[in-house]
C-alpha positions as CSV (number, residue, x, y, z in Angstrom):
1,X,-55.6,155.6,279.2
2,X,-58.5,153.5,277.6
3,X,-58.8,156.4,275.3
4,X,-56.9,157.8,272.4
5,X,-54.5,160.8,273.3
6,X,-53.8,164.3,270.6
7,X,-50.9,162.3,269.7
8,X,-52.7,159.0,269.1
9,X,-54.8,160.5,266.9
10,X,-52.3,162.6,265.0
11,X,-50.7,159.0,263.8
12,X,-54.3,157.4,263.5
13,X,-54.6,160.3,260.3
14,X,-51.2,160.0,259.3
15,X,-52.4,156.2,258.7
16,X,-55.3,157.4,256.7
17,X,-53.3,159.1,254.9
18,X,-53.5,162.4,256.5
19,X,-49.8,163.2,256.8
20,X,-46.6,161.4,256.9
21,X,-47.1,157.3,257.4
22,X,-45.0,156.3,260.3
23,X,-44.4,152.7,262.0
24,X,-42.2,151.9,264.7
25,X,-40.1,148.7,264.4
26,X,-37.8,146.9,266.4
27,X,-34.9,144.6,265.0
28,X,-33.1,142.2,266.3
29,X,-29.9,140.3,264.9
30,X,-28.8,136.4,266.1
31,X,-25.7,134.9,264.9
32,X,-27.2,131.5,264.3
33,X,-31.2,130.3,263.2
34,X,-33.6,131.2,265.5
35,X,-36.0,128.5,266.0
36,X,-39.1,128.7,264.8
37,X,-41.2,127.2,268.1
38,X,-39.9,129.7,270.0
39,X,-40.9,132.7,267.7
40,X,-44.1,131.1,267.5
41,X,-44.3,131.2,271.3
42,X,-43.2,135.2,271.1
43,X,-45.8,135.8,268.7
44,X,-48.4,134.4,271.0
45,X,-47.2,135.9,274.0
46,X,-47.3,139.5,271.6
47,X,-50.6,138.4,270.2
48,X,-52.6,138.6,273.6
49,X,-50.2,141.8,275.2
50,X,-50.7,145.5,275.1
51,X,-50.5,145.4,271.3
52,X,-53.4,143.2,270.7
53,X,-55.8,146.2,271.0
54,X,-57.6,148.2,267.9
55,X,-59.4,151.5,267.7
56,X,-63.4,152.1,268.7
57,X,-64.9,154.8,267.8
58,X,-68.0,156.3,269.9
59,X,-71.1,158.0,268.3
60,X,-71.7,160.5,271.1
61,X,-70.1,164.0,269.5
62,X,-67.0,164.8,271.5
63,X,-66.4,161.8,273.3
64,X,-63.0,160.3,272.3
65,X,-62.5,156.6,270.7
66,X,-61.7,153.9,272.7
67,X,-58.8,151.5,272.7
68,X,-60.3,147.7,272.7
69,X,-59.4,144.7,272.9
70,X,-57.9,143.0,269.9
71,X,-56.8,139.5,269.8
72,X,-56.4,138.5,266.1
73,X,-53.1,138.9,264.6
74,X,-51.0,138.8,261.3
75,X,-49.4,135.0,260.8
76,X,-46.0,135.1,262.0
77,X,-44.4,136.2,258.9
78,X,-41.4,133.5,258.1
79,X,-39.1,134.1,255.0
80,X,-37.0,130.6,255.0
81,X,-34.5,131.3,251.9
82,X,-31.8,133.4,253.6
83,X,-31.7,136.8,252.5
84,X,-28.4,138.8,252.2
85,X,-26.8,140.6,254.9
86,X,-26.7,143.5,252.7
87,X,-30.0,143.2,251.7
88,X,-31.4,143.6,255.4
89,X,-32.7,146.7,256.0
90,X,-34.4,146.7,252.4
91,X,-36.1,143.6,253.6
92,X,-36.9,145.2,257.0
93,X,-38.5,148.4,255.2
94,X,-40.7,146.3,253.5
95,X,-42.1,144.9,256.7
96,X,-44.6,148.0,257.4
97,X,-47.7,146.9,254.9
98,X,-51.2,146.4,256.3
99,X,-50.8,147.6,259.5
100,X,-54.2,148.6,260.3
101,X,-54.7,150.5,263.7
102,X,-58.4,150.4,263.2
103,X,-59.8,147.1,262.3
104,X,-56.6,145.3,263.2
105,X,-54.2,143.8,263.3
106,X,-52.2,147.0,263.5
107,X,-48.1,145.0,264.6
108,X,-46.8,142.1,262.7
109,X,-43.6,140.0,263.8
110,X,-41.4,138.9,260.8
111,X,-38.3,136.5,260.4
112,X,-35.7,135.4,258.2
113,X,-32.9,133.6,257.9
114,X,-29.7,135.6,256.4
115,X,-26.5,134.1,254.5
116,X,-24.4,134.8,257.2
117,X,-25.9,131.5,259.4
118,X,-28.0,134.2,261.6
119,X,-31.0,135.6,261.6
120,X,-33.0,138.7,262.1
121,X,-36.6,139.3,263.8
122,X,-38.4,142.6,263.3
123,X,-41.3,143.5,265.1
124,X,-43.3,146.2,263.5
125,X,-46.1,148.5,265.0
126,X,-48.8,151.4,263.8
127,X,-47.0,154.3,265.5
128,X,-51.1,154.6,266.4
129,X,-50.4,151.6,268.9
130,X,-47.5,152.8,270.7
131,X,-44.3,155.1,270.2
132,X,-40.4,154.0,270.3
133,X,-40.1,153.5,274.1
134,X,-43.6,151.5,274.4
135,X,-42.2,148.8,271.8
136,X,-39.2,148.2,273.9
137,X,-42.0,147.2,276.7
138,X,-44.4,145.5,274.8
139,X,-41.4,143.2,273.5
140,X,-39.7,143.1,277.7
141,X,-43.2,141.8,278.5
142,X,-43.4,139.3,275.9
143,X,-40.1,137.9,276.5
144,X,-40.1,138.0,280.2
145,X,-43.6,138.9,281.6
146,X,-42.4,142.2,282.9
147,X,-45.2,143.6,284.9
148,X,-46.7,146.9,282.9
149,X,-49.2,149.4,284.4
150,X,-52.9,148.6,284.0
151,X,-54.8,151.2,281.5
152,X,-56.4,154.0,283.1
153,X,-60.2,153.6,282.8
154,X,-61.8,156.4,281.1
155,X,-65.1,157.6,282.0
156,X,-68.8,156.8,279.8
157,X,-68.7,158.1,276.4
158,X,-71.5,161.1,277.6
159,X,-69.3,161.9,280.3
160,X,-66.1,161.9,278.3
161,X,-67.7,164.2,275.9
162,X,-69.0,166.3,278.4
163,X,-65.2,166.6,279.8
164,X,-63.8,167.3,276.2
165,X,-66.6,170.1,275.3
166,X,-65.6,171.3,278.5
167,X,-61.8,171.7,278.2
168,X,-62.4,172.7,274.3
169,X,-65.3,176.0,275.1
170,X,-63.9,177.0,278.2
171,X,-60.3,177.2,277.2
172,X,-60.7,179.0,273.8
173,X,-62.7,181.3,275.2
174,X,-59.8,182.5,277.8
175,X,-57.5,182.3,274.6
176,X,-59.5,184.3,272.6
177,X,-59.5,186.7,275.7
178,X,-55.7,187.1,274.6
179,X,-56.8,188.1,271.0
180,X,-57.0,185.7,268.0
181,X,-54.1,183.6,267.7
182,X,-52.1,183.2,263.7
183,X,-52.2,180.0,262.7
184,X,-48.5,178.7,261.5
185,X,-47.9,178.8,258.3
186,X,-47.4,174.9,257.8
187,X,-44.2,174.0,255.3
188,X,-44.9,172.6,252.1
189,X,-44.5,169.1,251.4
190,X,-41.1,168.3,249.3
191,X,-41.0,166.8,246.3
192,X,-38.5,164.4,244.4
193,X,-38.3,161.9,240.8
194,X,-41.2,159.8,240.9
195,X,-38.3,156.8,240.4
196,X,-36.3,157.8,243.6
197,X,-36.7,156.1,246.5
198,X,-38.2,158.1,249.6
199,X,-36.5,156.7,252.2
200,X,-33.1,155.6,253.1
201,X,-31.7,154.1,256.1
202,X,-28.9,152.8,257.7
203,X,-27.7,151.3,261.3
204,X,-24.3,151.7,263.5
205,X,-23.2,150.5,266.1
206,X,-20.4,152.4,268.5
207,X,-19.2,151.1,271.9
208,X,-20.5,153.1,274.8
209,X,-17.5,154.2,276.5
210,X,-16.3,155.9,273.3
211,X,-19.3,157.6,272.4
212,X,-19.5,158.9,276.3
213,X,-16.0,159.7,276.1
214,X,-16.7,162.1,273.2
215,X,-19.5,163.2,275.1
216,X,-17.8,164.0,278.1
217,X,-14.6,165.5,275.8
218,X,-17.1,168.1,274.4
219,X,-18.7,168.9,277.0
220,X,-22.1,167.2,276.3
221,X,-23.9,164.4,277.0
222,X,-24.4,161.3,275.6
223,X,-27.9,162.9,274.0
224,X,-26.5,166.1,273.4
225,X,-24.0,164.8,271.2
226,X,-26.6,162.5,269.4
227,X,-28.7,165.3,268.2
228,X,-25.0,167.0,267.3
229,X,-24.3,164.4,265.2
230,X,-27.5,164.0,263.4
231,X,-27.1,168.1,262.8
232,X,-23.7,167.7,261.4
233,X,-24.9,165.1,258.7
234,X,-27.8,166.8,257.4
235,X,-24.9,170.1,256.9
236,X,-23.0,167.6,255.2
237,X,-25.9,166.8,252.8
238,X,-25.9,169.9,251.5
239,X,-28.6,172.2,253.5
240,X,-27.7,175.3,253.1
241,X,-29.3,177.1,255.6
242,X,-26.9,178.7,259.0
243,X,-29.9,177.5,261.6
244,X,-31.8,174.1,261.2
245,X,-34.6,173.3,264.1
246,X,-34.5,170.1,265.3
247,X,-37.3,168.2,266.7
248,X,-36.8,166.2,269.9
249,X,-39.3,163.4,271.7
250,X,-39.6,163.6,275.5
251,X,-40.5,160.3,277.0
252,X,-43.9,161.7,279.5
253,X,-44.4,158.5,281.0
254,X,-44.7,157.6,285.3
255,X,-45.0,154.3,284.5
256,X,-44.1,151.6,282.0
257,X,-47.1,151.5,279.8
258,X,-47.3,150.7,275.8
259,X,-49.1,153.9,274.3
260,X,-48.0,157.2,272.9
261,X,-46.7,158.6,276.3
262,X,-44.3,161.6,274.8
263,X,-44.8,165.2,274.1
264,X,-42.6,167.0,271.8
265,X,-40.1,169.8,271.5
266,X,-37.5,171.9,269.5
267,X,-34.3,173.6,269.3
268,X,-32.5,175.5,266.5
269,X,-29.0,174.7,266.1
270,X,-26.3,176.5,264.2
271,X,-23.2,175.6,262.3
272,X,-21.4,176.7,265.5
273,X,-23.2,175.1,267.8
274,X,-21.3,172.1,269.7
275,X,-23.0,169.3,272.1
276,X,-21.7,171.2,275.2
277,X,-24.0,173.9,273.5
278,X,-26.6,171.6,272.2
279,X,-26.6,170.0,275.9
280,X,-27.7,173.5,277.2
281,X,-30.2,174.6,275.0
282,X,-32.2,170.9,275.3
283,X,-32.3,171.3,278.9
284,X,-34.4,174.7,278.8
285,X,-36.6,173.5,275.6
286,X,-37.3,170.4,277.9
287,X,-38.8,172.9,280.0
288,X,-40.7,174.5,277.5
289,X,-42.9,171.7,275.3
290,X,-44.5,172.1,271.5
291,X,-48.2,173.7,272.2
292,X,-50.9,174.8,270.2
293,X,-51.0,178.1,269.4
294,X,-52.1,180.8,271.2
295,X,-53.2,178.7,273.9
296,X,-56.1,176.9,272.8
297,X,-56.3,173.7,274.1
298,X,-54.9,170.9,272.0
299,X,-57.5,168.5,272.8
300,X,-60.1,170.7,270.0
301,X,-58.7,168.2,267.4
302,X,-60.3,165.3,269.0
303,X,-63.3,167.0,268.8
304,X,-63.6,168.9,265.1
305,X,-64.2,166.9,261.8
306,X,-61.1,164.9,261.1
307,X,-59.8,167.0,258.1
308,X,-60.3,169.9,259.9
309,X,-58.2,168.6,262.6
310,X,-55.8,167.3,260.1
311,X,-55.5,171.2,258.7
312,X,-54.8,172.7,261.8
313,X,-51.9,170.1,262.9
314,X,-50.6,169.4,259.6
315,X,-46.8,169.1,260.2
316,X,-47.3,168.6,263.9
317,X,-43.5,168.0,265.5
318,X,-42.2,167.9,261.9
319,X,-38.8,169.9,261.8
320,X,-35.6,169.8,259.7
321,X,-34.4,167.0,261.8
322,X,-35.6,164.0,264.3
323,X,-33.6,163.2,267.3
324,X,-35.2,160.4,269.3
325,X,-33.7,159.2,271.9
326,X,-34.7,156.1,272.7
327,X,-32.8,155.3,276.0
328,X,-31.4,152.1,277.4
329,X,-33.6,148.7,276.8
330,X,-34.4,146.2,278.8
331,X,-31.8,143.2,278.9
332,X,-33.9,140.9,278.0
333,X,-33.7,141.9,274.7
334,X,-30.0,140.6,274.5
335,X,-31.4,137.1,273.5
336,X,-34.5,134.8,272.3
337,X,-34.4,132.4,274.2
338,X,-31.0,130.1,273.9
339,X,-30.6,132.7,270.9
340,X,-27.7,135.6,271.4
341,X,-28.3,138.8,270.0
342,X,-25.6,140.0,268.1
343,X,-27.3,143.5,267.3
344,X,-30.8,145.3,269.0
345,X,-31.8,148.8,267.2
346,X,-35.4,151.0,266.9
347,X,-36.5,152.9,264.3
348,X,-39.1,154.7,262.3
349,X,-40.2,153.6,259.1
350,X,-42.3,155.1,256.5
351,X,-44.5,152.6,254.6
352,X,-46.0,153.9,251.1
353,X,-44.5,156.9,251.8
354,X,-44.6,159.2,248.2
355,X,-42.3,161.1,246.8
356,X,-44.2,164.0,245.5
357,X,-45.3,164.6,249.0
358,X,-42.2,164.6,250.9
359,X,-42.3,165.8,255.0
360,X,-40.2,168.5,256.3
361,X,-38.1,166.0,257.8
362,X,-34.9,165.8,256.2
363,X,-33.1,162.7,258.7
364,X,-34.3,160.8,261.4
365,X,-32.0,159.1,264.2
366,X,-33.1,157.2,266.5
367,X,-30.4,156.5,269.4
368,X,-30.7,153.2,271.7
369,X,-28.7,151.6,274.4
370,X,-28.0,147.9,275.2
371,X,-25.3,146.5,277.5
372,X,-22.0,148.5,276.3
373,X,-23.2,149.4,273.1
374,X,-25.0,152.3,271.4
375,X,-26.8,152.0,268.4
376,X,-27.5,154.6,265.9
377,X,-30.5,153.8,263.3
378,X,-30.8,156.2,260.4
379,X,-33.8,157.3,257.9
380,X,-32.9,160.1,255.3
381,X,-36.0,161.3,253.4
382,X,-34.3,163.5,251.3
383,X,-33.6,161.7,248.2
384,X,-31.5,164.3,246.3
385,X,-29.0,165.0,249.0
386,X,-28.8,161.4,250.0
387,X,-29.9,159.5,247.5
388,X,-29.3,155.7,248.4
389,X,-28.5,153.4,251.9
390,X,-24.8,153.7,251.1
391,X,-24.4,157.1,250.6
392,X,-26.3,157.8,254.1
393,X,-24.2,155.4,255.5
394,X,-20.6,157.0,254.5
395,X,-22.1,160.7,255.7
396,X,-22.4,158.8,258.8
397,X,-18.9,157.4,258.8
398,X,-17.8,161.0,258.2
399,X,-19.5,163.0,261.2
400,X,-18.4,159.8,263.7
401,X,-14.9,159.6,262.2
402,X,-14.3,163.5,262.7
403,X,-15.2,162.7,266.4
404,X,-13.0,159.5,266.8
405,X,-16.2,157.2,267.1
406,X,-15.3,153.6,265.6
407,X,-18.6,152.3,264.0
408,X,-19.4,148.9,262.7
409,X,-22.2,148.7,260.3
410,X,-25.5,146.8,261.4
């Protein structure tokens, strides 16, 4: 679509600073220096793809911005003294700032060298632009020139707004039929020391056939025992509660296309639940996707004043937990060119992100598949449960050892 979804829009506020700020990224890990022609080319080829494009907004009332056309780019963003290995995904969180989804650019690529003779790439996106899934194409097309499906063209700005008004009037009135919907009670934002740090993160690797062997020895599935796993840690954290709700992304796309093609929905989960048990209740909340309430069509926060809309989906999709499941990516992101990749993952990160105004969110994990490996990637925003990298990593360690899952740090 030519024209900004709900969802779109929900992460075009959060970048305003209307809820929590939220870029996708991409990394990538070579075991010897990349060379610096070819990312050039890569930047190019990224520079005039589907994430070249920036906002437009319309002036008729009702009628939704437009995605155009947005050639100009970031400089491809070199850091030539090697960093540490250990100093990685610190450098890789710092890779979010101006990212602007508006005026552009709203992606930057980065590289740098690391002590260990390799290198790492990240590619880094407005969630605006395009969720987990539409990365992983925008960076297949790049590399390889995969084919990806042509925006839908959207109607004149009258006649979009005449469509919107539409949908809006007409199907709050039939709500309203129903009786006045209650608003949900949003939670409040969390708060920690203005010296902690926010966010923490960390990134496994396990070999495929022994995290589907645990899968299948539990009864689950490979996803099942993903969102199992990212339940356990946050009960090793400390949460006291018996039922946490986790929230879980459903990739809505027909056809490979970089946007915000997902809808999402929830589950609660108890200390007793299992991933044969998790594996059940997914498949019926598949079935059963996040809404607005009462009915009224979602599409009336394109069309009401900005902080209005920002009041009325404030939280939007925000549970205890994030499960994303990315899926299996392309091949061709198992080099750069005569470059082998040693380690592919996709994540979240939270640029500028403040303490005193913490999301719901406790731990993200964002699972991804590539040739016989799965890897696990890892944002805690709690900082008084899990207060640094290493500490998120060794709850990690935990819940995969008390499975039998062998996992070598990214």
């Amino acid at each position: 679509m030519d024209r900004l979804s709900v969802v779109d829009e929900i992460f075009l506020r959060a970048h305003r600073g209307m809820g929590t700020p939220i870029a996708l990224q991409g990394l990538w890990r070579t075991s010897d220096r990349v060379d610096h022609a070819l990312l050039h080319r890569v930047h190019e080829a990224l520079r005039t793809g589907p994430l070249g494009r920036r906002v437009s907004r319309s002036r008729v009332p009702g009628a939704r911005p437009r995605w155009t056309v947005n050639t100009q780019a970031h400089p491809l963003d070199l850091n030539e003294q090697p960093i540490s290995a250990a100093a990685l995904l610190d450098w890789a969180d710092r890779r979010g700032f101006d990212l602007d989804p508006e005026r552009g650019p709203g992606w930057r690529l980065s590289a740098a060298a690391v002590d260990d003779g390799g290198s790492v790439l990240a590619l880094t996106s407005s969630h605006a632009l395009a969720d987990g899934r539409a990365l992983t194409l925008a960076v297949d097309h790049a590399l390889e020139g995969t084919p990806l499906a042509a925006p839908i063209a959207g109607h004149s700005d009258w006649a979009d707004a005449r469509q919107m008004w539409g949908t809006v009037l007409g199907g709050t009135a039939r709500a309203l039929r129903r009786g006045l919907p209650r608003r949900p009670e949003p939670s409040p934002d969390r708060t920690a020391p203005a010296a902690a740090t926010a966010a923490n993160s960390a990134i496994l690797r396990i070999p495929a056939r022994e995290w589907n062997r645990a899968a299948v020895a539990h009864d689950g599935t490979a996803n099942s025992l993903f969102v199992y796993v990212v339940a356990q840690m946050l009960w090793h954290s400390g949460f006291r509660a018996e039922s946490l709700d986790a929230s879980l992304p459903v990739d809505t796309r027909d056809e490979p296309r970089v946007d915000n093609d997902m809808a999402m929905t929830e589950i609660a989960i108890t200390r007793q639940d299992t991933p044969a048990t998790i594996r059940r209740k997914a498949r019926t909340a598949y079935e059963h996707r996040m809404t607005s309430p009462g009915g009224i069509p979602e599409e009336i926060l394109q069309v009401v004043p900005e902080r209005w809309a920002h009041a009325l989906a404030k939280g939007a999709g925000e549970r205890d937990i994030l499960c994303s499941n990315i899926g299996t990516l392309p091949d061709s992101l198992l080099s750069l060119g005569a470059h082998t990749c040693t380690g592919v993952a996709a994540r979240a990160i939270h640029p500028g992100l403040d303490t005193a105004r913490l999301p719901r969110t406790r731990l993200s994990g964002y699972l991804t598949r590539i040739a016989d490996t799965y890897t696990l990637s890892l944002v805690s925003l709690d900082p008084d449960a899990i207060p640094t990298a290493e500490a998120l990593t060794a709850s990690a360690h935990r819940t995969l050892d008390a499975l039998g899952l062998p996992a070598t740090e990214w």
